[in-house]
RODO-2510 file (C-alpha; in nm, 4 decimals, decimal comma):
residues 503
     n   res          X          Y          Z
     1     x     9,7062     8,3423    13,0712
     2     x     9,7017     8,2785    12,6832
     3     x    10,0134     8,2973    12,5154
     4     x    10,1174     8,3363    12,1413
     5     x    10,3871     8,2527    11,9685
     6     x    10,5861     8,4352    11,6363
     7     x    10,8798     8,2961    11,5025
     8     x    11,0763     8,5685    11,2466
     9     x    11,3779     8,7219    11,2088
    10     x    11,3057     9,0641    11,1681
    11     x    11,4258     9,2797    11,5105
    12     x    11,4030     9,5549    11,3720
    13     x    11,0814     9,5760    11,2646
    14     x    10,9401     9,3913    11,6186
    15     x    11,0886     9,6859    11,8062
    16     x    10,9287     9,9433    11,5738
    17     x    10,5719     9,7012    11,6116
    18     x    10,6106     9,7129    12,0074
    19     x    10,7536    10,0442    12,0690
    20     x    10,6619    10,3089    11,7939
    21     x    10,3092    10,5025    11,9019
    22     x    10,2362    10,2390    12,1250
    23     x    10,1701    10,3069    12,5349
    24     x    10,4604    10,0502    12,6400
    25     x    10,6793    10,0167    12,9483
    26     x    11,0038     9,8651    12,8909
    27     x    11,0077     9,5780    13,2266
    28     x    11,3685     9,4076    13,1542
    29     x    11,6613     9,4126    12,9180
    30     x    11,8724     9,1069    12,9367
    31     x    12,1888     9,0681    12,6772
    32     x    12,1061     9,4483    12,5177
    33     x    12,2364     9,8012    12,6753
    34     x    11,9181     9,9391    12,5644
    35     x    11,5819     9,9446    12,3536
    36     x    11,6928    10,1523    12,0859
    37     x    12,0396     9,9356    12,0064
    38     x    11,8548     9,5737    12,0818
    39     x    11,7706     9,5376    11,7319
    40     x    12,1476     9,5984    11,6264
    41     x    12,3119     9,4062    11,9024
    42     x    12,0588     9,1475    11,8538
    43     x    12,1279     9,1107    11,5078
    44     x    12,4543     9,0754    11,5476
    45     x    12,4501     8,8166    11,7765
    46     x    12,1999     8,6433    11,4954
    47     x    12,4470     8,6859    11,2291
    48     x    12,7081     8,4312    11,4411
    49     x    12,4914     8,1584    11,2938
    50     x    12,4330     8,1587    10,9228
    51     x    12,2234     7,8193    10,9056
    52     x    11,9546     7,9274    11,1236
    53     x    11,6339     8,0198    10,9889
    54     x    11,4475     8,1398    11,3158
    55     x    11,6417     8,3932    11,4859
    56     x    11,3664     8,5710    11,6483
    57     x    11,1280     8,4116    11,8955
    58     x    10,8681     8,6540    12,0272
    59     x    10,5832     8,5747    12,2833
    60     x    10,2674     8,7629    12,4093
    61     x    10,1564     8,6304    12,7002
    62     x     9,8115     8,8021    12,8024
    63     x     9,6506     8,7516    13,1223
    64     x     9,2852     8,7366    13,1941
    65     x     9,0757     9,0256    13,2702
    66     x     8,9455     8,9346    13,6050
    67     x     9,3376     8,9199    13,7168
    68     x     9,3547     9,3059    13,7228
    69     x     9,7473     9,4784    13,6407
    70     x    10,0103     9,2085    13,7272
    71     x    10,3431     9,4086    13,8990
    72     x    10,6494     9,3950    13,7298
    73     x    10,7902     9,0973    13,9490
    74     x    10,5411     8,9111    13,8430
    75     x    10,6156     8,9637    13,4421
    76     x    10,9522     8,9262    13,5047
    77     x    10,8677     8,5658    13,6702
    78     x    10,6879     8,4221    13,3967
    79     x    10,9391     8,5639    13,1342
    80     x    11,2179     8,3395    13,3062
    81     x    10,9348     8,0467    13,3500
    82     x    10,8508     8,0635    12,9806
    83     x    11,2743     8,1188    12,8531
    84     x    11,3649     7,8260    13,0994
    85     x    11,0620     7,5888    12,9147
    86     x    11,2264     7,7198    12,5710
    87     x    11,5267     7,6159    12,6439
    88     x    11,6360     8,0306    12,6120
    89     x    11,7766     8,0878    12,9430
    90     x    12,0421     8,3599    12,9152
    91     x    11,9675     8,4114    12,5147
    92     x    11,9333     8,8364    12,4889
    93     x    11,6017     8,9048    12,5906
    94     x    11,3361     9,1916    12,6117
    95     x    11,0473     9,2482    12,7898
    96     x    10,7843     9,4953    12,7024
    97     x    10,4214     9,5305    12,8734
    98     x    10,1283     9,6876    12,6601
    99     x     9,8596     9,9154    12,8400
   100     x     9,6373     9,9441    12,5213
   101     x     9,4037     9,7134    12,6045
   102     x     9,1436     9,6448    12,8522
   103     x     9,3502     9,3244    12,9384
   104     x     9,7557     9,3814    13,0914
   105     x     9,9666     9,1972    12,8489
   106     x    10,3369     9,1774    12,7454
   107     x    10,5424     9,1031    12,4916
   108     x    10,9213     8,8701    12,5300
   109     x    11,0852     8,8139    12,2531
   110     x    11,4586     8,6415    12,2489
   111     x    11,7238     8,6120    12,0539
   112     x    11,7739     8,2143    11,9521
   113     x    12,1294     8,2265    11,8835
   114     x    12,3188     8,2308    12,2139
   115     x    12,6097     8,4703    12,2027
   116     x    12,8362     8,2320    12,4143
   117     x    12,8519     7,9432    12,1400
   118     x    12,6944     8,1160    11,8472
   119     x    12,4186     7,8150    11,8325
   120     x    12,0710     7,7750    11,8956
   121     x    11,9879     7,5500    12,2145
   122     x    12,1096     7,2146    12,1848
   123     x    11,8267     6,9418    12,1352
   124     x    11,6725     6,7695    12,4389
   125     x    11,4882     6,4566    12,4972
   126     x    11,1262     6,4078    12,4595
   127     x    10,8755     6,0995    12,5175
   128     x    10,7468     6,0147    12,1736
   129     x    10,3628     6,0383    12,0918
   130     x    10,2138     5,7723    12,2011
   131     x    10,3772     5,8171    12,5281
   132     x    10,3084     6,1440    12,6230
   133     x     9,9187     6,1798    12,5866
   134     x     9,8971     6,1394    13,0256
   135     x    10,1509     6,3963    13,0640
   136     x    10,1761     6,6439    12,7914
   137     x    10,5112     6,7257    12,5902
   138     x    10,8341     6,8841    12,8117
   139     x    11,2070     6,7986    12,8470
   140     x    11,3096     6,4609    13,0163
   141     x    11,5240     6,5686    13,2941
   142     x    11,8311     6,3796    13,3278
   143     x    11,6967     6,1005    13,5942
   144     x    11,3663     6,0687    13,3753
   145     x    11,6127     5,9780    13,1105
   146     x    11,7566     5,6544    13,2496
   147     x    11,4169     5,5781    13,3871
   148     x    11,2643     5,6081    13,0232
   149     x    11,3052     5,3261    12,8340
   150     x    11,4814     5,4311    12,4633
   151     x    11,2081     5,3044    12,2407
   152     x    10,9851     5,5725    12,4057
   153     x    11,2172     5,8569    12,3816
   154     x    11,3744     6,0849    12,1223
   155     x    11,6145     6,4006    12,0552
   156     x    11,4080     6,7003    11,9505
   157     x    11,5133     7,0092    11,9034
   158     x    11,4359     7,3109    12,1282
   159     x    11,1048     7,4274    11,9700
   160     x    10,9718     7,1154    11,9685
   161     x    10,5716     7,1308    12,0316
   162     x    10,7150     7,4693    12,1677
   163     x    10,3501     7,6377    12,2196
   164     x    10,1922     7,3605    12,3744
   165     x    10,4725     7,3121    12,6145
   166     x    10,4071     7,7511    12,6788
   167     x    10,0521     7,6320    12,7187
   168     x    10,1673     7,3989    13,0326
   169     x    10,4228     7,6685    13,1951
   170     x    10,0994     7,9224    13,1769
   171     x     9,9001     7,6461    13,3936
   172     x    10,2127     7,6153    13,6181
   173     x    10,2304     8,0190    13,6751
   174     x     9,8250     8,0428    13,7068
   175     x     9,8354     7,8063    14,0013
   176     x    10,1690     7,9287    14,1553
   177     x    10,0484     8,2931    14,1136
   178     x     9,6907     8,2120    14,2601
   179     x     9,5270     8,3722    13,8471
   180     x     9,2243     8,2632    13,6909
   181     x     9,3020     7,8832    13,5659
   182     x     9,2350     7,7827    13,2358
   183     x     9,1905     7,4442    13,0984
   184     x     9,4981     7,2332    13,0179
   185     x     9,4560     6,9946    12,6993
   186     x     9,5538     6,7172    12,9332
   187     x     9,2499     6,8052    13,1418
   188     x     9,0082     6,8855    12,8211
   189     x     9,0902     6,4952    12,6957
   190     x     8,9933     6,3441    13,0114
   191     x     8,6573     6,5212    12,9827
   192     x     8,6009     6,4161    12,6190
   193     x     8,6827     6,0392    12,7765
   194     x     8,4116     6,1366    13,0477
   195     x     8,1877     6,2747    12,8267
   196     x     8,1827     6,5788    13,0156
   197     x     8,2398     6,8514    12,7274
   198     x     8,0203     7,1024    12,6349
   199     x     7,7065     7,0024    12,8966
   200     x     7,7865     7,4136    13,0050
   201     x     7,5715     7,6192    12,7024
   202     x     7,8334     7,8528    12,5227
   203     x     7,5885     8,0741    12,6333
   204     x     7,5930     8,0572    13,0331
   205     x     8,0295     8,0486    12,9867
   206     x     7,9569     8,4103    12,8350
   207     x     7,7169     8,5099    13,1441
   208     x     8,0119     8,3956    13,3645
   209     x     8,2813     8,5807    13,2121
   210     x     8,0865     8,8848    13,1376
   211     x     7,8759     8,9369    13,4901
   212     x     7,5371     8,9814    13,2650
   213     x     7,1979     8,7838    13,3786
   214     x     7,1988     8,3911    13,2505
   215     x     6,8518     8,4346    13,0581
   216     x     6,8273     8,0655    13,0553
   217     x     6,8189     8,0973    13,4215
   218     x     6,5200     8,2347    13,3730
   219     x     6,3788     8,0002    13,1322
   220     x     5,9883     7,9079    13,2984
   221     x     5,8930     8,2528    13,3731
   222     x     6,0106     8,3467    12,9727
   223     x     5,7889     8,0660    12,8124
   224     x     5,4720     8,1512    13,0745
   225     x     5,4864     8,5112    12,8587
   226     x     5,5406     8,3393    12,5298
   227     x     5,2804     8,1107    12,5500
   228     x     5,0127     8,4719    12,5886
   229     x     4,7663     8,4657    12,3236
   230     x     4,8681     8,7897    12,2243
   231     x     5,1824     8,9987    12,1508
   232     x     5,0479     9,2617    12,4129
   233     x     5,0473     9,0490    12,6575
   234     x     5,3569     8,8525    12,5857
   235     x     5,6057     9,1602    12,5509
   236     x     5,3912     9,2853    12,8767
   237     x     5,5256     8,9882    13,0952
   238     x     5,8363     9,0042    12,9708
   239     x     5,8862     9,3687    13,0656
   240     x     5,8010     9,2628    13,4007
   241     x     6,1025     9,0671    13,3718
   242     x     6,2722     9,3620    13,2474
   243     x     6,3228     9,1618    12,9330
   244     x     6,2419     9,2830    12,5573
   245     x     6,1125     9,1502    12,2558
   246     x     6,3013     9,2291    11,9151
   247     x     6,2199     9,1138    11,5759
   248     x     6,5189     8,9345    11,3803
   249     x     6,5416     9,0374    10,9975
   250     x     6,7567     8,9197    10,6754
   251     x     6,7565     9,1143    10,3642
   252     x     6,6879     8,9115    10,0648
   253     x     6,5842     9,0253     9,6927
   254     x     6,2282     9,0803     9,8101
   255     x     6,3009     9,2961    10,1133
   256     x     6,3386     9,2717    10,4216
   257     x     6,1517     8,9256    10,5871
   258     x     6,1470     8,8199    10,9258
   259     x     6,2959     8,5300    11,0287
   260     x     6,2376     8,4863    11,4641
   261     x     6,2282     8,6372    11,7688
   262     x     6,4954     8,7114    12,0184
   263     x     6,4821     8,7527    12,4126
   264     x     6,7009     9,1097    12,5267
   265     x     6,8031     9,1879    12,8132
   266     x     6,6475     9,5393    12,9049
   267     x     7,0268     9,6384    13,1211
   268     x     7,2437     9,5463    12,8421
   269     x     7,0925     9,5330    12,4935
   270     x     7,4152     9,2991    12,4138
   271     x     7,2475     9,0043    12,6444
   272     x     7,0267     8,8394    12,3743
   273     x     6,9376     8,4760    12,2819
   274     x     6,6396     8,3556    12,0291
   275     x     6,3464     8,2691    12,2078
   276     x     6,3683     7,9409    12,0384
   277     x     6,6011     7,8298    12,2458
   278     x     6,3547     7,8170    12,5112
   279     x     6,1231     7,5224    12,3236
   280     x     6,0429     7,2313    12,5266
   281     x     5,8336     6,9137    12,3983
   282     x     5,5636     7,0182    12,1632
   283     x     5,5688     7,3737    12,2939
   284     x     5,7895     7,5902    12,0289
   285     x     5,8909     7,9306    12,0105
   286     x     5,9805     7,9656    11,6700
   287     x     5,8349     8,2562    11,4527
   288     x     5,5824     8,0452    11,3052
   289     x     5,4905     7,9123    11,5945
   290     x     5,4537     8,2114    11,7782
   291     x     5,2379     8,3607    11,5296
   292     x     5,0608     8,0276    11,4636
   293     x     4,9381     8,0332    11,8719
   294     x     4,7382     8,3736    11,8595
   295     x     4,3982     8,3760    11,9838
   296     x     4,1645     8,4185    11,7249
   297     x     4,0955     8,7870    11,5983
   298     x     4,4212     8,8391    11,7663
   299     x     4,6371     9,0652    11,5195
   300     x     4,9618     8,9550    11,4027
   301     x     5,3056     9,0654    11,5513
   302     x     5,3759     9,3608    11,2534
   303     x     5,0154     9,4558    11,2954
   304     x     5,0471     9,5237    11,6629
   305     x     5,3944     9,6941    11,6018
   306     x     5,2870     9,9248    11,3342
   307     x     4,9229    10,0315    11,5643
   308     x     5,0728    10,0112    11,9075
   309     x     5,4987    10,0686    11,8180
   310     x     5,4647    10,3376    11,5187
   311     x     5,8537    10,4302    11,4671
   312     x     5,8697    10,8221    11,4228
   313     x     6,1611    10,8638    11,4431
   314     x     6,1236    11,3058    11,4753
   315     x     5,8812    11,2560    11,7753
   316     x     6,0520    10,9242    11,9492
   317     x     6,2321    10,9397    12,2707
   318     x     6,5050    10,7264    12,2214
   319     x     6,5602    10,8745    11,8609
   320     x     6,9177    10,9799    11,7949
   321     x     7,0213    11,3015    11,8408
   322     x     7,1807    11,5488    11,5720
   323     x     7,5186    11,5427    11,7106
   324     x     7,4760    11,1643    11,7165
   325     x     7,3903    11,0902    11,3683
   326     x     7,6697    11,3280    11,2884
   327     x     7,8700    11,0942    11,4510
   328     x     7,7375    10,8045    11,3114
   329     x     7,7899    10,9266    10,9347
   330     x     8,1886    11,0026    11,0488
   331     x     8,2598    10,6743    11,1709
   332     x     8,0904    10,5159    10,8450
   333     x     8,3561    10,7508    10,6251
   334     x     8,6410    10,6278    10,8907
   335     x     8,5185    10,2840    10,7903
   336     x     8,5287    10,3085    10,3877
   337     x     8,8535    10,5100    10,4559
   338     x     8,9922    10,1981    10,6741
   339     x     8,8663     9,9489    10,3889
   340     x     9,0228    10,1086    10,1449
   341     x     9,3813    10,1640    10,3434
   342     x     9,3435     9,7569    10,3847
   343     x     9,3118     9,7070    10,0084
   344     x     9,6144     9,9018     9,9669
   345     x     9,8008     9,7341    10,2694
   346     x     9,7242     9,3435    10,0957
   347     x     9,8778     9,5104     9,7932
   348     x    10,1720     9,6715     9,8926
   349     x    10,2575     9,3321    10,0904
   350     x    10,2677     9,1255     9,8458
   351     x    10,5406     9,3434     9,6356
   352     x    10,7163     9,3907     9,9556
   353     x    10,7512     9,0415    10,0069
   354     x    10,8501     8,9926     9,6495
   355     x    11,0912     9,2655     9,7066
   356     x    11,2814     9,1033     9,9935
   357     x    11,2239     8,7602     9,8434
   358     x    11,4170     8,9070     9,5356
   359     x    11,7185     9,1259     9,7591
   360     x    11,7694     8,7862     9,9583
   361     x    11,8212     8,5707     9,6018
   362     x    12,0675     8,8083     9,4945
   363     x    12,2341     8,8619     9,8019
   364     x    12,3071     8,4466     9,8294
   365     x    12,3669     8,4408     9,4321
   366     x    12,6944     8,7212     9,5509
   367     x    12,7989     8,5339     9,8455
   368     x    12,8375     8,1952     9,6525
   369     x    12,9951     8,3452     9,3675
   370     x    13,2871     8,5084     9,6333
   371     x    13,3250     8,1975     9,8213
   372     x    13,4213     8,0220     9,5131
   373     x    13,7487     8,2473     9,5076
   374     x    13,8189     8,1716     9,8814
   375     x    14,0058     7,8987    10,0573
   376     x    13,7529     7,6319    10,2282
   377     x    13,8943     7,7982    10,5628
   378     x    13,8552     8,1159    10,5027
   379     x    13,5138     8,0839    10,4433
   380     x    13,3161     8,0592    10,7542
   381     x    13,4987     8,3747    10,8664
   382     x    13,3825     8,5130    10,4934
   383     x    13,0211     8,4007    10,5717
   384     x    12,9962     8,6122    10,8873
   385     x    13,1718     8,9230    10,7121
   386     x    12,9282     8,9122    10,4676
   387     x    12,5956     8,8434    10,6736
   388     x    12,7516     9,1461    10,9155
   389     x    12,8746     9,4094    10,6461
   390     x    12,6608     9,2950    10,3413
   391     x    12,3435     9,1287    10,3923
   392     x    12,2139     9,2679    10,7161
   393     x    12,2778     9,7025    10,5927
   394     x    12,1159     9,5963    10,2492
   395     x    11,8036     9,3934    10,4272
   396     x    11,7884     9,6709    10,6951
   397     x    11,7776     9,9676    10,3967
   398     x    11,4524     9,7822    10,2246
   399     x    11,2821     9,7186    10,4855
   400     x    11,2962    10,0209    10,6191
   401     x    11,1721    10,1699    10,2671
   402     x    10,9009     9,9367    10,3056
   403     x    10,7579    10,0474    10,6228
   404     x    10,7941    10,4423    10,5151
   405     x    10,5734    10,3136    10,2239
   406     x    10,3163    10,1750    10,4473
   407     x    10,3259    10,4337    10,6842
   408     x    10,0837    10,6487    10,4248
   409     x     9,8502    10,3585    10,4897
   410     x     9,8950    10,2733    10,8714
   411     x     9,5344    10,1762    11,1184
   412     x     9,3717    10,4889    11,2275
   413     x     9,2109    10,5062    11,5093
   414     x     8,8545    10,6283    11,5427
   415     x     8,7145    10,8668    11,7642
   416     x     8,4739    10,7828    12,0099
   417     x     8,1352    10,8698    12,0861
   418     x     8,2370    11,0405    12,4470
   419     x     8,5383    11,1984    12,2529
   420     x     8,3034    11,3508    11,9660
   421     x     8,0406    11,4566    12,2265
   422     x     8,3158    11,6265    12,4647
   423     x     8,4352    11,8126    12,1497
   424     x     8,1435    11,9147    11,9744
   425     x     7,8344    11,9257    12,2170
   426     x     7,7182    12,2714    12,2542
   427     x     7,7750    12,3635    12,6291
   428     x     7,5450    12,6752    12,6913
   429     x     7,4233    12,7298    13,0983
   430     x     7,0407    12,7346    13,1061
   431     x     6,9066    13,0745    13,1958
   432     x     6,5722    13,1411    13,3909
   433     x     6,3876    13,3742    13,1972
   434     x     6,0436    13,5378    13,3222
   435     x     5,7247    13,4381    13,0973
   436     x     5,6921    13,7831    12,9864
   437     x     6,0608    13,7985    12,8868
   438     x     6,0315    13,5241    12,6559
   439     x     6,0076    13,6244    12,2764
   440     x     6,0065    13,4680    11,9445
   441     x     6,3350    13,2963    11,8753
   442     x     6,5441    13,5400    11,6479
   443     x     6,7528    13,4456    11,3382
   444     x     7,1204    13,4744    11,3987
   445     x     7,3570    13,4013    11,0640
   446     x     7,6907    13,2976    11,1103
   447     x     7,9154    13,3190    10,8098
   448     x     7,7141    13,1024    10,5665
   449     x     7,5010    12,9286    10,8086
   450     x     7,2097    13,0602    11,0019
   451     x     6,9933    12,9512    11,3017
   452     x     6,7759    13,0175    11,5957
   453     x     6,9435    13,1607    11,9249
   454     x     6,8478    12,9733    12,1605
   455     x     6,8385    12,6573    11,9653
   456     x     7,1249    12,4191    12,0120
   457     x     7,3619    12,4869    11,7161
   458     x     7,3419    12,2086    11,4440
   459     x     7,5780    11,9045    11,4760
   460     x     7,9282    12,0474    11,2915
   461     x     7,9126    11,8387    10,9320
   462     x     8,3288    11,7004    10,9752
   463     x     8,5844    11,5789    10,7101
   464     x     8,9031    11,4259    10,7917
   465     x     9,2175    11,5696    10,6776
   466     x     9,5330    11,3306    10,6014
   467     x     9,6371    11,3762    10,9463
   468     x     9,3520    11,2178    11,0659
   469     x     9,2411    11,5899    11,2145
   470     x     8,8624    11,6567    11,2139
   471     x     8,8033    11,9890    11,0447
   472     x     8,4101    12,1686    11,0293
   473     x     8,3493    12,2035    10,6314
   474     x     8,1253    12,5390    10,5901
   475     x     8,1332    12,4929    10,2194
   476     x     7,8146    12,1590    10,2824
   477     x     7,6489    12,4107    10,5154
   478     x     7,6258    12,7095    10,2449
   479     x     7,2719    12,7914    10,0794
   480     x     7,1217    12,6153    10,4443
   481     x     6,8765    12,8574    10,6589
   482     x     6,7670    12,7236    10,9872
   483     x     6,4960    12,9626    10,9477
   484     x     6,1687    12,8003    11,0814
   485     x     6,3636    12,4760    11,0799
   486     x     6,4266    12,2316    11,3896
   487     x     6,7691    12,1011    11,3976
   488     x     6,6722    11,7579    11,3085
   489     x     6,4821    11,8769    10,9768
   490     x     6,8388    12,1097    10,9100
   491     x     7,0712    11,8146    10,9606
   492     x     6,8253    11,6062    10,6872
   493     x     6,8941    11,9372    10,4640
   494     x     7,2619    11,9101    10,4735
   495     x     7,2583    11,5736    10,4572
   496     x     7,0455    11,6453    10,1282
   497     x     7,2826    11,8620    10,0062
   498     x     7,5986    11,6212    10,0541
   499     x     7,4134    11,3842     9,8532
   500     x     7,3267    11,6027     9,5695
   501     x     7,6905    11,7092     9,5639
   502     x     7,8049    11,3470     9,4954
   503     x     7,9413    11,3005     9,8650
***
């Protein structure tokens, strides 16, 4: 389990973050009648303590992949493990789990200020540095506190090294709960004092996380095809291997050059590593050297791509389809659409926060200037009046302003590829027809488009409306006959046509 730590104020706006379009399940509600009144009853538990500056302490706690769902029990467990470790028990507390990801995770967040004394938790003791590098840093219990001698102890207060002491609890739950175990900093120092780090390639963790083939694994039977004397026969062994052989380019002023080689793995094109990571000695499998150990007369590597590998991409197999480069040119306008949304996102937050940053300066600038006019003991009961009736209505107003002003410029998401295809591949049952039934295609016009019967309709050219609705625009698809045209050659004409109408 990984968890993540936020320290704020803000309930409000967490609940709106957690809850609002999001697939959630509300797992427990400690302190707070319900989800939609936590942020107010929260808040005014908060507002018993003027001093403190983090009210709000919320934790994602995300559990591995390989661990499958975790039941509700179990959530519930390590939300009172990680409250009891922040020193939290019986603060107001919520617990949310997330299903939006391909990982379970949830989301506790507590109220700091405890509504029985109106304080955050008192401070505890803690060995100092030097004495806790063995053990890692948590509370002294109250035996371990006579046993400690003072010169190796101190008062902290309750978030104190709070993550890394999350960090342990998570390594206490992963055992107790029998989930994958990760690596405690405890345990990652005594392997630096072994020497023992990083002997495991970055790349063989990823094969073990992921399931894919370890290609290093395979490292002798990889260089016995790279050292062939020809390209032929190199990418020929290594397709015995079910292994490929890609070119790696970088753009630069002069084109495109070539700068290596990389290994792919045929089942997941993802799988990759640079075939010179398989040198050894004198042998290398750099680009240079690669070309460098040809047999003579042998042709280079782009002279046996462009005679043997011609790309065509009308006549190749694994060209993509119509509906597929439709695709691709929607997600590309999602993308500038998203870039430009983020622009205006960076720039709305920094007025925001001048905005609140401004609200709060004035707000303090009217409390000190009524306390002047009070008694000295009627202001504490002032202070809360005014953080209750005042400051918390006129904080709540803006920042709700703020978020209707961001709202224009909120994440979309993007449809997918299965999505797209479900929704606009043509789905027309193949019919047997006789040889002598068979006639020449016949034109068939549809509004302002025309095309063959018979031929799969052209992939729908799409805009996106400010809904984020995908709408079929006939008005790029005017002045376009299919007539005598495949569909590949009529998506290039419309795709002509966008461009010559500044799209």
């Amino acid at each position: 389990m990984i968890p993540k730590l936020t320290k704020g104020a803000d309930f409000a706006g967490l609940i709106h973050y957690l809850v609002t379009d999001r697939d959630h399940e509300v797992l427990d509600l400690h302190g707070v009648s319900s989800i939609e009144m936590a942020p107010a009853e929260m808040a005014n538990i908060a507002a018993l303590n003027s001093r403190a500056k983090v009210k709000l302490l919320h934790l994602s706690v995300s559990a591995a992949i390989e661990d499958g769902e975790l039941n509700r029990e179990q959530w519930l467990s390590i939300a009172d493990a990680m409250g009891a470790t922040a020193g939290l028990t019986n603060h107001p507390r919520v617990v949310i789990r997330h299903r939006d990801k391909a990982y379970d995770h949830s989301h506790i967040f507590w109220c700091t200020i405890s509504p029985e004394t109106g304080r955050t938790p008192s401070k505890s003791w803690f060995l100092k540095k030097g004495s806790a590098a063995d053990c890692g840093p948590h509370i002294l219990t109250a035996d371990q506190v006579l046993a400690v001698p003072g010169n190796e102890r101190a008062l902290r207060s309750y978030d104190f090294r709070l993550l890394a002491r999350l960090q342990n609890c998570a390594r206490r739950m992963e055992r107790a709960m029998g989930l994958r175990q990760l690596r405690s900093p405890q345990g990652l120092r005594e392997d630096r004092i072994k020497g023992l780090r990083n002997q495991i390639p970055a790349k063989s963790k990823l094969v073990e996380r992921t399931g894919d083939r370890d290609l290093m694994a395979l490292a002798d039977d990889i260089r016995a095809a790279l050292v062939r004397t020809s390209w032929g026969e190199r990418v020929e062994s290594l397709m015995l291997l079910d292994l490929g052989l890609e070119a790696v380019f970088r753009e630069t002023s002069k084109g495109a050059q070539r700068r290596g080689f990389v290994i792919v793995d045929r089942r997941n094109q993802k799988n990759r590593i640079k075939a010179s990571a398989f040198d050894s000695g004198q042998t290398k499998f750099g680009a240079s050297a690669l070309e460098r150990s040809l047999k003579p007369g042998a042709p280079s590597y782009q002279e046996w791509r462009n005679k043997y590998c011609p790309v065509d991409r009308r006549k190749s197999s694994d060209a993509p389809s119509d509906l597929k480069e439709s695709y691709s040119w929607m997600v590309e306008q999602h993308r500038l659409r998203e870039d430009a949304k983020r622009i205006e996102r960076k720039r709305l937050r920094k007025i925001h926060l001048a905005e609140v940053k401004r609200l709060r300066r004035e707000l303090m600038r009217q409390r000190q200037k009524t306390a002047q006019t009070l008694k000295s003991s009627e202001r504490r009961a002032f202070y809360r009046h005014f953080s209750v009736a005042i400051r918390a209505p006129a904080l709540a107003e803006l920042l709700a302003t703020q978020r209707a002003e961001r709202r224009a410029f909120a994440v979309e998401r993007c449809v997918t590829w299965i999505e797209y295809k479900a929704r606009y591949e043509p789905r027309q049952p193949i019919q047997a027809q006789s040889p002598s039934s068979r006639s020449r295609p016949k034109l068939v016009s549809t509004g302002s488009t025309s095309y063959q019967r018979g031929m799969s309709s052209p992939a729908p050219d799409l805009e996106t409306d400010r809904d984020g609705k995908f709408e079929t625009s006939d008005r790029d698809l005017g002045n376009v006959s299919g007539e005598g045209l495949s569909a590949y050659e009529l998506l290039i004409a419309q795709q002509n046509l966008r461009q010559s109408r500044g799209r």
